[in-house]
Each structure stands twice: as C-alpha cells, then as structure tokens.
N, C-alpha and C positions, 0 to 999 in steps of 0.2 A: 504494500500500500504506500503510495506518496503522498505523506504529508507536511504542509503546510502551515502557513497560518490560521487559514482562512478553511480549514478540515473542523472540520462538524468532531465536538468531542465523542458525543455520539457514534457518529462510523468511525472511530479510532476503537471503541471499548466493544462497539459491537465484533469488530474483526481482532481483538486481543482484551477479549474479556480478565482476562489475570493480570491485564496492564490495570487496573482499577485497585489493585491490591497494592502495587507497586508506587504509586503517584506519591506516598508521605516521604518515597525515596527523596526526590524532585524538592520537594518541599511542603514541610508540615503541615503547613496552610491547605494541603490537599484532604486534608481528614473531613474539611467540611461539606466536602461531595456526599459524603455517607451521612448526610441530614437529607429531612424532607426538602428544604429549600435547595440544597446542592443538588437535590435530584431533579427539582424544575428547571435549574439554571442548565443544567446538562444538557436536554433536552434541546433546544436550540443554539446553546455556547457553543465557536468556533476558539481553534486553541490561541486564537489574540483575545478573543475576550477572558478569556481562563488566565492567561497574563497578565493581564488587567489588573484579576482580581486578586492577583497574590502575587505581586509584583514583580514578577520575573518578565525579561525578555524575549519576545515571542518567537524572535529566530533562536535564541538559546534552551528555550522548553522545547522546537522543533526537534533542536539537534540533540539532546537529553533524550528524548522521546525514541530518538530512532536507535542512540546507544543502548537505551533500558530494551528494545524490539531487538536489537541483530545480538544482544549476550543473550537473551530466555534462547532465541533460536540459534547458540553457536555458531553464532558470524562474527563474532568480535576477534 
C-alpha cells in the first residue's frame, strides 16, 4: 500500500489491522484512538490530520509508518 499524507487512516488499519496496536510506538498521544471519540475521528482522519493532532510531522508519521509496515513484514 502507498501511503501518504492524505491516506484515509482508515484504509491504512483496514489493510494492517495490528498497525492499530502498534501506533503508542509513534507516539503516546496514539492511545487516544482507542476512545469513543478517536474512533469517530478515525473514520474520516487522513494521516495529516492524525498529525495535526499529536503533533508530529506528516511526512515523518509517513515514513514511521512505512518502517513500523516493512519490520512486522521482514523488509527492514
């Protein structure tokens, strides 16, 4: 999968559902996903608005994202 900024966090958790486990790696701030409200935000959040909210860099949660993706699957 190529993602972006602008990937729907959504089709990221839907295609590496055990990346949702992973996310407090990234930053703490992630734990709030696993509230009622983090799950509405989820729903339409692209991963620059996810940035946004926990202030990391949206090309730098990209490329986090894709190193957390190529270690589970032994590409690193």
């Amino acid at each position: 999968m190529d993602i972006t900024k602008d990937t729907k966090l959504m089709d990221i958790l839907d295609a590496y559902p055990w990346l949702a486990d992973e996310l407090t790696e990234i930053n703490p701030r992630f734990k709030l996903l696993d509230s009622t409200m983090g799950r509405i935000f989820m729903k339409n959040a692209t991963i620059e608005d996810l940035s946004k909210k926990v202030g990391k860099d949206p090309e730098r949660l990209v490329r986090r994202l894709e190193e957390i993706i190529a270690k589970h699957e032994g590409r690193d």
